[in-house]
C-alpha positions as CSV (number, residue, x, y, z in Angstrom):
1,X,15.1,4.7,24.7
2,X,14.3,7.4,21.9
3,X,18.0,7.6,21.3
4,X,18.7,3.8,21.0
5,X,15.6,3.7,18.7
6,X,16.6,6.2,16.1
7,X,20.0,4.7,16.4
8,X,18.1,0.7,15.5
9,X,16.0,2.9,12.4
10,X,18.9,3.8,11.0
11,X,20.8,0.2,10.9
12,X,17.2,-1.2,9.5
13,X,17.1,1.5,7.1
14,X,20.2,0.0,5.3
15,X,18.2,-2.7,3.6
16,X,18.0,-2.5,-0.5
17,X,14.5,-2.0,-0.1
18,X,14.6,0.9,2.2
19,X,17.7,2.5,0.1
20,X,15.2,2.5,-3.0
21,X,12.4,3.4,-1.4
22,X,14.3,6.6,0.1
23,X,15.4,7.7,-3.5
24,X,12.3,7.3,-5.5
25,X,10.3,9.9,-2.7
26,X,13.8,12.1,-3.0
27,X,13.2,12.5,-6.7
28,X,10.1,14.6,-5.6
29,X,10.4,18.1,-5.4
30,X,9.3,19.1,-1.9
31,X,12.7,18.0,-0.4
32,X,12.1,14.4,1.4
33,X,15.0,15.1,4.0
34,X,13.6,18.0,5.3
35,X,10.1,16.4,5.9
36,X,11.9,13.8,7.7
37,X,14.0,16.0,9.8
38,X,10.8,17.6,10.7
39,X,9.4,14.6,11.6
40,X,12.7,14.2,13.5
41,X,12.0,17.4,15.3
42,X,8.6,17.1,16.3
43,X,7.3,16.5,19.8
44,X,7.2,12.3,19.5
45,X,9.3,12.0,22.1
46,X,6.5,11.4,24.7
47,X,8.0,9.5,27.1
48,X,11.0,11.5,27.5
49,X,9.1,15.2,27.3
50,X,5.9,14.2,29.2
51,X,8.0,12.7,32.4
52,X,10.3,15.3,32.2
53,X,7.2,18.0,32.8
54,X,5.6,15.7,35.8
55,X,9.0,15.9,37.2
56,X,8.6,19.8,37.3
57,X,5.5,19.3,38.4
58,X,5.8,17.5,41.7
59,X,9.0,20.1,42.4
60,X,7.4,23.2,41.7
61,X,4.7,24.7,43.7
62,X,5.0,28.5,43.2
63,X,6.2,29.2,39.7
64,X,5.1,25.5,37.6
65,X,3.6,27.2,34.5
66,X,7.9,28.6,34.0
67,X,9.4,25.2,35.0
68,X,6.9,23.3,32.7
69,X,7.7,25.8,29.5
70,X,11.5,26.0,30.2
71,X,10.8,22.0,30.1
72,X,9.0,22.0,27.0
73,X,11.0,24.7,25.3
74,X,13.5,21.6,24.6
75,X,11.5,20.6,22.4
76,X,11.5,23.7,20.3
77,X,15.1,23.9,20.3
78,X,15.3,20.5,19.0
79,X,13.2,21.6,16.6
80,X,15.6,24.1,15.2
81,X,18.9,21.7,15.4
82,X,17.5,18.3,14.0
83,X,16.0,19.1,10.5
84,X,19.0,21.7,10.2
85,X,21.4,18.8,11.5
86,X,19.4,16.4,9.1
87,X,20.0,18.5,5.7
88,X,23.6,19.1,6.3
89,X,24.7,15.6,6.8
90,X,22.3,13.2,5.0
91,X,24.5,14.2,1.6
92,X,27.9,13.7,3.3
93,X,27.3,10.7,5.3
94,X,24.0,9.4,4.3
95,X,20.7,8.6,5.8
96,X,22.3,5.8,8.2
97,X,25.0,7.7,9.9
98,X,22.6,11.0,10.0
99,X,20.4,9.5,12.3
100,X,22.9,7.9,14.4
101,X,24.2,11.0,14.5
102,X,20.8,12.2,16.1
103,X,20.4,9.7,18.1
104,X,24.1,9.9,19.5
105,X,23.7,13.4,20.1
106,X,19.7,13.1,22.0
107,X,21.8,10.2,24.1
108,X,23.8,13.0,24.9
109,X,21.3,15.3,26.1
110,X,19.0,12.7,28.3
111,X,22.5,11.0,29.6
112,X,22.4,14.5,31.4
113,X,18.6,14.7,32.2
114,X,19.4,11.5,33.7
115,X,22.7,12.6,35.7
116,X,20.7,15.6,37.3
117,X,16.8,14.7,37.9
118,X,16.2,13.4,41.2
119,X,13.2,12.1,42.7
120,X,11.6,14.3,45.2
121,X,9.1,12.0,46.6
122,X,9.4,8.5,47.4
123,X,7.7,6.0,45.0
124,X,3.9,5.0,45.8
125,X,3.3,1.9,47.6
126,X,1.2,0.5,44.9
127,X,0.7,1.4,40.9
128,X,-1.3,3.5,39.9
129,X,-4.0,3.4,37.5
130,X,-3.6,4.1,33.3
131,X,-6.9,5.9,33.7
132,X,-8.6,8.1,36.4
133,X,-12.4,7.1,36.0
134,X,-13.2,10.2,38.6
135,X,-11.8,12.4,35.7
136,X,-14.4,11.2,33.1
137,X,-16.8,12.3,35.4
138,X,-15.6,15.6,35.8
139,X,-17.2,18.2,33.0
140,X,-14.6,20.7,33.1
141,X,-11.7,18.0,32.8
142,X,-13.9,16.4,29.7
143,X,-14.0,19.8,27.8
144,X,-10.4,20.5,28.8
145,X,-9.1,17.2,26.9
146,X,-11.1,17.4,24.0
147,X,-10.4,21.3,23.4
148,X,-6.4,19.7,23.4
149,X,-7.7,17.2,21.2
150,X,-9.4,19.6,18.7
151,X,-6.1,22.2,18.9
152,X,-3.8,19.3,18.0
153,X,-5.9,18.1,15.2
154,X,-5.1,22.2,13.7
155,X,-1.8,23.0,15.4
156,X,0.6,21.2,13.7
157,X,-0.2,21.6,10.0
158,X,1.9,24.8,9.7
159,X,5.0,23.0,11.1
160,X,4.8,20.2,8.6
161,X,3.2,22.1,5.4
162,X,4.5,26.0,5.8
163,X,8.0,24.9,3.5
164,X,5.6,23.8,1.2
165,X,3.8,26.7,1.4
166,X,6.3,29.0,0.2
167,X,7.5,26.3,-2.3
168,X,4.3,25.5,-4.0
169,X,2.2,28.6,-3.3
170,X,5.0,31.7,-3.4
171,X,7.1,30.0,-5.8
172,X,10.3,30.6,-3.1
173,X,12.7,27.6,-3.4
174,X,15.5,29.5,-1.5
175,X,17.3,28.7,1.3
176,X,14.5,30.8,3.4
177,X,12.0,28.0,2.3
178,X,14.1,25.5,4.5
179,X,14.9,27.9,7.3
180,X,11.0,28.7,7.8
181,X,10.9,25.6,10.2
182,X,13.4,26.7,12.3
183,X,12.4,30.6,12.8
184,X,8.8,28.6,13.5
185,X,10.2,26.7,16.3
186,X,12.8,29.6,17.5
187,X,9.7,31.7,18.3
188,X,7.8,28.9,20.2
189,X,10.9,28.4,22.2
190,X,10.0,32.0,23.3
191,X,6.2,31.0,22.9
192,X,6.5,28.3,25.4
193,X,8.4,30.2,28.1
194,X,7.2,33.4,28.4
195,X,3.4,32.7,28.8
196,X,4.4,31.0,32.1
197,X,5.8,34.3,33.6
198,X,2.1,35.4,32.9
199,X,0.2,32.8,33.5
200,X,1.8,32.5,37.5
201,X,0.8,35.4,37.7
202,X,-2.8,35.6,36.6
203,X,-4.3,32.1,36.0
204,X,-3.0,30.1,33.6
205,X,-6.5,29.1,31.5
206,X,-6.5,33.4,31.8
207,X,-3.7,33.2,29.9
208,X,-4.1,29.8,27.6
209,X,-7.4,31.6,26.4
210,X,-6.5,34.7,24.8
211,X,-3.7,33.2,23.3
212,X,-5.3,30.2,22.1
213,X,-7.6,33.1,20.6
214,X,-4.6,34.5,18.9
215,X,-3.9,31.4,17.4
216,X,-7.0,30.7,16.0
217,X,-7.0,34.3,14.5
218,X,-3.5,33.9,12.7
219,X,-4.6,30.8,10.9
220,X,-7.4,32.2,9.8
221,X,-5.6,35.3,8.3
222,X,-2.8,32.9,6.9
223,X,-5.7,32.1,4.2
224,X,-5.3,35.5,3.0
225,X,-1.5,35.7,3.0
226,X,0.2,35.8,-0.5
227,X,3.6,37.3,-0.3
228,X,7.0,36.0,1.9
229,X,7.0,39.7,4.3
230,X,3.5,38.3,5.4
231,X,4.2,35.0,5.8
232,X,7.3,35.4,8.2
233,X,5.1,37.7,10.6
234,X,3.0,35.2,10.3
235,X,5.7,32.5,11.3
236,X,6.8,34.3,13.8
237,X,3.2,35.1,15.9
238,X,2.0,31.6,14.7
239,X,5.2,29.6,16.6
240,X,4.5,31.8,19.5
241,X,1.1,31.2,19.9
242,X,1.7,27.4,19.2
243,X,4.3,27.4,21.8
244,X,2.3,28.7,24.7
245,X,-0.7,26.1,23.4
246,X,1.4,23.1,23.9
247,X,3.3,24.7,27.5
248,X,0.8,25.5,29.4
249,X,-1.5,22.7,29.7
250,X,0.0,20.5,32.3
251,X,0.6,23.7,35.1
252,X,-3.2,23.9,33.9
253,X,-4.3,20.2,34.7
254,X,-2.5,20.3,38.1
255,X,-4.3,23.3,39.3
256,X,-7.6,21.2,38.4
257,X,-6.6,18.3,39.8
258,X,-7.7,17.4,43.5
259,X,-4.8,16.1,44.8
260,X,-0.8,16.4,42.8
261,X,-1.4,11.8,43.3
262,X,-3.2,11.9,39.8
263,X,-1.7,15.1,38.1
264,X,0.6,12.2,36.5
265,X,-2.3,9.5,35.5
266,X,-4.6,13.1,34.5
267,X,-1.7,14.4,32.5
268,X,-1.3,11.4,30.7
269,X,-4.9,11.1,29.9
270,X,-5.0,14.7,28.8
271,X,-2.3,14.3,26.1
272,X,-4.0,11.1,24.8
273,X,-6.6,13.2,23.4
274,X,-3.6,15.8,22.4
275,X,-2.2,12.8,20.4
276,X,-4.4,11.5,19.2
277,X,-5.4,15.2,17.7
278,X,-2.1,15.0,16.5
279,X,-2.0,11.6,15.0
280,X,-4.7,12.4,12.6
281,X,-4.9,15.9,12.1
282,X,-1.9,16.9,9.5
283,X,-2.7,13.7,7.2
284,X,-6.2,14.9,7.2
285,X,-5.3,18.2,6.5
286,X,-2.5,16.7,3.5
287,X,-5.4,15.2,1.5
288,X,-7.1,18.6,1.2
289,X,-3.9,20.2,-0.5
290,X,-3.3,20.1,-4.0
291,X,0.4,21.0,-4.3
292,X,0.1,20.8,-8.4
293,X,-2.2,24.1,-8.3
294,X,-0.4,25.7,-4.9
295,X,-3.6,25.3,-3.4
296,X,-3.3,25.6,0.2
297,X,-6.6,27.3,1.6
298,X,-8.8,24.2,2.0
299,X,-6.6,22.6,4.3
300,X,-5.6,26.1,6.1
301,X,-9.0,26.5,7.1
302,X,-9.5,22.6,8.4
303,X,-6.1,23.9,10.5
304,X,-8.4,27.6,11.4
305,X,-11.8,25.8,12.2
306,X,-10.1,22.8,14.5
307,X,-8.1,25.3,16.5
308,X,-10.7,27.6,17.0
309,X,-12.7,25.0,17.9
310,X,-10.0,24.4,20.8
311,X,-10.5,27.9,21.6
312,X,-13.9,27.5,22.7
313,X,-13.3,24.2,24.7
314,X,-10.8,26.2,26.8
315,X,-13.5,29.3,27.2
316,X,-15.8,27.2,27.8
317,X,-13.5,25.1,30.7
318,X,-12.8,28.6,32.1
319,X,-16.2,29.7,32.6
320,X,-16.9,26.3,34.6
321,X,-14.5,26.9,37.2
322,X,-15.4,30.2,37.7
323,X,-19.3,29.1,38.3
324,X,-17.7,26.3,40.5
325,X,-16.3,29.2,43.1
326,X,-12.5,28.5,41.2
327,X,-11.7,32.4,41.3
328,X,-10.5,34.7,38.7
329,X,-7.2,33.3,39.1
330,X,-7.4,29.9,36.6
């Protein structure tokens, strides 16, 4: 559906209207494409990427916290390809054939999830519920959805803002500028896969924590960053920190869960709170940025305090199941 969507944008995008509304944001410096191949890029794709993890999670028992991240490591590498796709080819062939390009080219890709997935169990006798009341009742599930909600609302703003950042605030309008999003993404490909190997092994809120920690730590340090060798290392620790944020949550929720017949209504419920984080955290963030003055730190440290604030959540989640006779392994 995602595929035959960006394919239907792209025909309605043909309109006179939508033609002059595309060139009069071009004219901006800032580079309009390249926001919109991030956009492109980004993890909207619920439907497909959240199913696709439930899937791993009723087939895995042993090793979930790897099959969810080598799941959600897609999404990274999609990432990488789209805006790069997306600024190659919306000069040649313009903004309607780019996208169908993209959406051709994610038909590709699911056309194969779809060859290859089977189901493992047979489908419930009846529907189950949108929401799992039990949950709301449950402390440690609360504080777990809202810490996702809180990272979210901080997570992202990097991802959409950090070409801008060397633009605006280190006056770098180089080709690195534009290539920043995809080293971002490249290391939370390895960001979401490699926590898993850890977290299997030790607990995954043991390993969500210190990381999350990490995270929270790098943003605040970006504040003080003014030169391009600091803001790659940056980049680099930032998308792997980010990727591990975003894998490890569902191998997480199913370990909490009483039984695997709710992980899927749980998980869902989980990553409306993530979404919702995400929905309004980077335009929040946007107003607090004055791009005339390279002014960045205002909304850096909306981006520091929210995911920090995540941090704590998922502390805080920890230290209930361990009072609750969950072990050291969480």
């Amino acid at each position: 559906m995602s595929a035959i969507a960006t394919v239907l944008f792209s025909v309605y995008c043909q309109d006179a209207s939508c033609v002059r509304r595309r060139k009069s944001v071009s004219d901006r410096r800032g580079s309009t494409s390249d926001r919109i191949g991030t956009k492109f890029a980004q993890d909207g794709d619920g439907h497909a990427v959240r199913a696709a993890v439930l899937v791993q999670l009723g087939v895995f028992t042993s090793r979930r916290a790897v099959a969810t991240g080598i799941t959600a490591s897609g999404g990274s590498i999609g990432a990488v390809i789209y805006p790069i796709m997306f600024h190659k080819l919306i000069g040649p062939v313009g903004f309607g054939w780019t996208t169908r390009i993209i959406g051709f080219v994610a038909l590709a890709g699911l056309a194969i999830s779809l060859a290859v997935l089977k189901r493992r169990l047979p489908p419930p006798a009846q529907s189950r519920s949108l929401v799992d009341v039990t949950a709301l009742k449950e402390p440690p599930f609360l504080v777990f959805a809202f810490g996702l909600f809180f990272s979210f609302v901080g997570l992202y703003f990097p991802f959409f803002y950090l070409q801008s950042f060397f633009t605006y605030y280190l006056h770098n309008d180089s080709s690195l500028a534009f290539y920043i999003f995809a080293v971002l993404n490249a290391a939370s490909v390895l960001g979401r896969i490699t926590p898993g190997l850890l977290a299997d092994r030790i607990g995954g809120l043991n390993t969500l924590v210190p990381i999350s920690l990490l995270a929270s730590i790098l943003a605040f340090v970006w504040i003080a960053i003014q030169n391009e060798g600091g803001t790659i290392v940056f980049t680099l620790l930032y998308g792997y920190a980010s990727g591990a944020i975003v894998s490890l949550p569902p191998s997480i929720l199913t370990r909490m869960s009483p039984t695997l017949g709710v992980v899927g209504t749980r998980l869902g419920m989980i990553f409306m709170f993530a979404g919702c984080g995400f929905l309004i955290g980077t335009p929040i963030a946007s107003l607090l940025l004055n791009l005339e003055e390279g002014s960045f730190w205002k909304a850096q440290l909306f981006n520091a305090m929210f995911v920090a604030a995540g941090t704590i959540c998922f502390a805080i989640v920890r230290l209930m199941l361990w009072r609750q006779g969950g072990g050291w392994k969480i």
